[in-house]
C-alpha positions as CSV (number, residue, x, y, z in Angstrom):
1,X,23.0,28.2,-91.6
2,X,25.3,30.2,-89.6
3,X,22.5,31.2,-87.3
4,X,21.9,27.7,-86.1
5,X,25.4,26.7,-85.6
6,X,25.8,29.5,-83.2
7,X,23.1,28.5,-81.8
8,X,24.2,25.2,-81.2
9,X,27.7,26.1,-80.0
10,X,25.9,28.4,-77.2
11,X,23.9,25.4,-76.3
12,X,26.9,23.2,-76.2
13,X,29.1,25.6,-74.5
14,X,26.0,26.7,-71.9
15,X,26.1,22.6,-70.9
16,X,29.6,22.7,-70.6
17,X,29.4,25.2,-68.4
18,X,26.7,23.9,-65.8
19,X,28.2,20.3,-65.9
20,X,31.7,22.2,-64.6
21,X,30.3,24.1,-62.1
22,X,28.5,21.2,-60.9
23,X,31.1,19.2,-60.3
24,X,32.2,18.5,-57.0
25,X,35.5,19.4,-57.6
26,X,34.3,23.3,-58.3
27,X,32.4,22.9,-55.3
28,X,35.5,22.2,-53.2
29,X,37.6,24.9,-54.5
30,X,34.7,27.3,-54.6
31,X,33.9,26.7,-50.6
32,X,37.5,27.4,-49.9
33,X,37.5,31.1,-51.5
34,X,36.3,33.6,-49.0
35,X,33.6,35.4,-51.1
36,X,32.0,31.7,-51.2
37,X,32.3,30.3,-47.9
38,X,29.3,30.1,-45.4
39,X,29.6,32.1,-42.2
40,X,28.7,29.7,-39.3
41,X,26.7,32.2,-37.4
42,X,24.4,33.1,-39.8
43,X,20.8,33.4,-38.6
44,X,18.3,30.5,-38.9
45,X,16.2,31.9,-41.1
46,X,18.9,32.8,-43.7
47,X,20.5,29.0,-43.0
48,X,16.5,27.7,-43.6
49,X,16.6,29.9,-46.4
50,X,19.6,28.7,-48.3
51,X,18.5,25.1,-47.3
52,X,14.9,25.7,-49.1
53,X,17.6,27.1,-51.9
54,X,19.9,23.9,-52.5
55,X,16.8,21.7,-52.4
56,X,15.5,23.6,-55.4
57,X,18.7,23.4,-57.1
58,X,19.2,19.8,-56.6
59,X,15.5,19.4,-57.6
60,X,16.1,21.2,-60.8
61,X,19.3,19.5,-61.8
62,X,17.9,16.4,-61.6
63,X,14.7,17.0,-64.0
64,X,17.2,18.7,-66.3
65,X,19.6,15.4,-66.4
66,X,16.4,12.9,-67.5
């Protein structure tokens, strides 16, 4: 019985989680810490690369939100 309420506190707390570092709000304070921000002169193929990136991520959130 214990077992499975852990288990269901991880889950809960694991959602948590990814709904507030999702928010918009995290995003705007993340992008103004240093370790976070995007250099502008980054090379194409990294910029393609982390483009190809987001769209996977927003890809994935979605199908996990139906």
């Amino acid at each position: 019985m214990k077992t499975r309420n852990k288990a269901e506190k991880g889950k809960r707390l694991a959602t948590e989680v990814r709904r507030q570092l999702g928010a918009e709000a995290m995003t705007r304070f993340l992008r103004t810490l240093p370790a976070f921000r995007i250099e502008a002169d980054i090379p194409d193929r990294f910029r393609d690369l982390l483009d190809r990136l987001d769209r996977v991520e927003n890809e994935e959130a979605g199908w996990q939100r139906q």
